[in-house]
Steps between C-alpha positions, in 0.01 A plus 500: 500500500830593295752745720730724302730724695790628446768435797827637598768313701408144456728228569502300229479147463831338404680881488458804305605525205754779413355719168538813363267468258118424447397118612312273691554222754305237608641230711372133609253490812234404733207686515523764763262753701490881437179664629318209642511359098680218373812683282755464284779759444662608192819660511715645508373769238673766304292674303445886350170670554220399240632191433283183539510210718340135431461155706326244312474108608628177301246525290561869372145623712600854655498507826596879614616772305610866575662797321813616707349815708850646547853409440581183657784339700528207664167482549259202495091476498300246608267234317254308602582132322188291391624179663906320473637520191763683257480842446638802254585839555510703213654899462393701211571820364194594544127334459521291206821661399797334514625195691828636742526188680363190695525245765318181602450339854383195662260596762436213750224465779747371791394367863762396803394404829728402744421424916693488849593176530649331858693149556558284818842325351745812541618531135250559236611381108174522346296838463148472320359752346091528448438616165731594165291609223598650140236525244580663118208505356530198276573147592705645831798283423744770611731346676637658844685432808409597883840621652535446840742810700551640872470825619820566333447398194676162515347250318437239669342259238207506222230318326591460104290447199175567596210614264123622593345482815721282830416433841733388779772556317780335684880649515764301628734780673837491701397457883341748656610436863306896665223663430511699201320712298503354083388638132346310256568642158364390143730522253464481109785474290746503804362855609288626791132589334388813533156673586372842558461567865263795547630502897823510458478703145750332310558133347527225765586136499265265480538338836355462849670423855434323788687368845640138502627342853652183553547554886161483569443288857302200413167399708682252706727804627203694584311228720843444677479846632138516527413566899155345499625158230757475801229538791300231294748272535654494842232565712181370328453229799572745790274771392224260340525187647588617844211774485232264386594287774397746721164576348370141495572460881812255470523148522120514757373148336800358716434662781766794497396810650321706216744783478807265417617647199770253393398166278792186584482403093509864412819506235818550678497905499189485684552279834366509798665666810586347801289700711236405235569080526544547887158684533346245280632239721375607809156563320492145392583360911268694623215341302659192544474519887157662474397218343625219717360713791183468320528133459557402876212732579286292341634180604465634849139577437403174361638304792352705728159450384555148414590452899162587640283249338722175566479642884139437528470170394736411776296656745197341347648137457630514901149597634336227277751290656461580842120483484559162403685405778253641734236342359686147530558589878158543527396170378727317725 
């Protein structure tokens, strides 16, 4: 769809011109937005009612044309451009009357993109931006530069000589020791280009901004004042070790009471108490003595019972003995 309005007030790419009599502008830029349609702007315009106005492309095609509605000055209208390319305005006395004057313009299809970027070293020298793209409609040779400037407009370094479509454009700057808040700018021909910003309704740089930081605090910093990394470290035996202890009944293959919760090759933050190794101590005599108790118990036992029978074989051997005798007696 082709857009052709007249406009008042426009700032012009690369400056009005000063005239005081009938003519045309058309300056060098990017395509631009005006009512939600790509647009490029012509002007400015000074022109007398019923005269004509014609844009054509590079290859003489028309591409919008109006006849001046009222008296005209510095005003612009808007065009909708086929694709990148050059361009010609054209002022004539009226349709297919006269030629009053003309102007030609390289309109280019231009792209920055630029993000926040942080740093752990404390200086940053380097600034990268994502895309730099300037296409004109022909072989896009048209070579540019990405400048590089602060909030103040101090530049602070740029990217030379490059044609068509870049990525990660690198651009070596003076160090950049704060956070700070940088432009990326493409130039052509040592000058800012220039698009139609329907927002802001004038002419804007091609640009975008973003945040860079070189103080950023780097991971290590972070785990250093991290409350759980430094409960991890100091007192993973204690509150694991020392715990689990507990739960599994102690050290009860060795005969320690089952609710000992210290372990003697536990590491070093994680020993036992002496109320702990006394109480295991006494644990350990007491079984000791139970079982030597146990031991002469049965000793006694087995004696015992092994008295009674050797006791009655003595008995029985003396009364053989003495019947014997008796019976010897007798005989005699």
């Amino acid at each position: 769809m082709v857009l052709s309005v007249i406009a008042m007030s426009v700032a012009f790419a690369g400056g009005a011109a000063a005239a005081t009599e009938d003519s045309v502008t058309f300056n060098d830029q990017a395509i631009g937005v005006y009512n939600g349609s790509d647009t490029m702007v012509v002007g400015p315009i000074y022109a007398q009612e019923g005269q004509y106005l014609e844009v054509t492309d590079e290859s003489g095609e028309v591409v919008d044309e109006m006849v001046i509605p009222e008296d005209a000055t510095d005003a612009a209208i808007f065009v909708t451009p086929d694709e990148p390319g050059e361009y010609t305005a054209t002022l004539y006395s009226e349709e297919g009357g006269d030629e009053i004057d003309d102007d030609d313009a390289m309109i280019y299809d231009a792209t920055i993109e630029l993000s926040d970027q942080k740093s752990a070293k404390g200086t940053l020298e380097q600034v990268t931006v994502d895309t730099a793209s300037l296409l004109d409609g022909d072989d896009d040779d048209t070579e540019f530069d990405v400048v590089l400037t602060d909030s103040d407009g101090n530049e602070l370094g740029r990217a030379t000589e490059l044609t068509g479509t870049n990525e990660d454009v690198t651009i070596d700057t003076s160090k950049i020791t704060a956070q700070t808040e940088v432009t990326a700018t493409i130039f052509v021909d040592d000058e800012p280009l220039q698009t139609y910003d329907e927002d802001a309704g004038n002419f804007v740089s091609v640009s975008d901004s973003a945040t860079v930081d070189p103080d950023m605090k780097n991971k290590h910093d972070d785990k250093e004042d991290d409350t759980k990394h430094d409960k991890k470290k100091g007192d993973k035996d204690y509150t694991e070790k020392g715990e689990k202890d507990k739960s599994a009944g102690g050290d009860s293959a060795n005969g320690d009471d089952s609710t000992d919760s210290g372990v003697s090759n536990d590491a070093s933050t994680d020993q036992d108490t002496s109320a702990e190794t006394n109480q295991d101590q006494n644990v350990d005599q007491s079984n000791d003595q139970d079982a030597e108790n146990d031991q002469d118990q049965d000793a006694s036992q087995s004696n015992s019972g092994d008295s009674m029978p050797g006791f009655g074989v003595g008995v029985a051997l003396v009364a053989l003995l003495g019947a014997a005798m008796l019976a010897f007696r007798q005989q005699n």
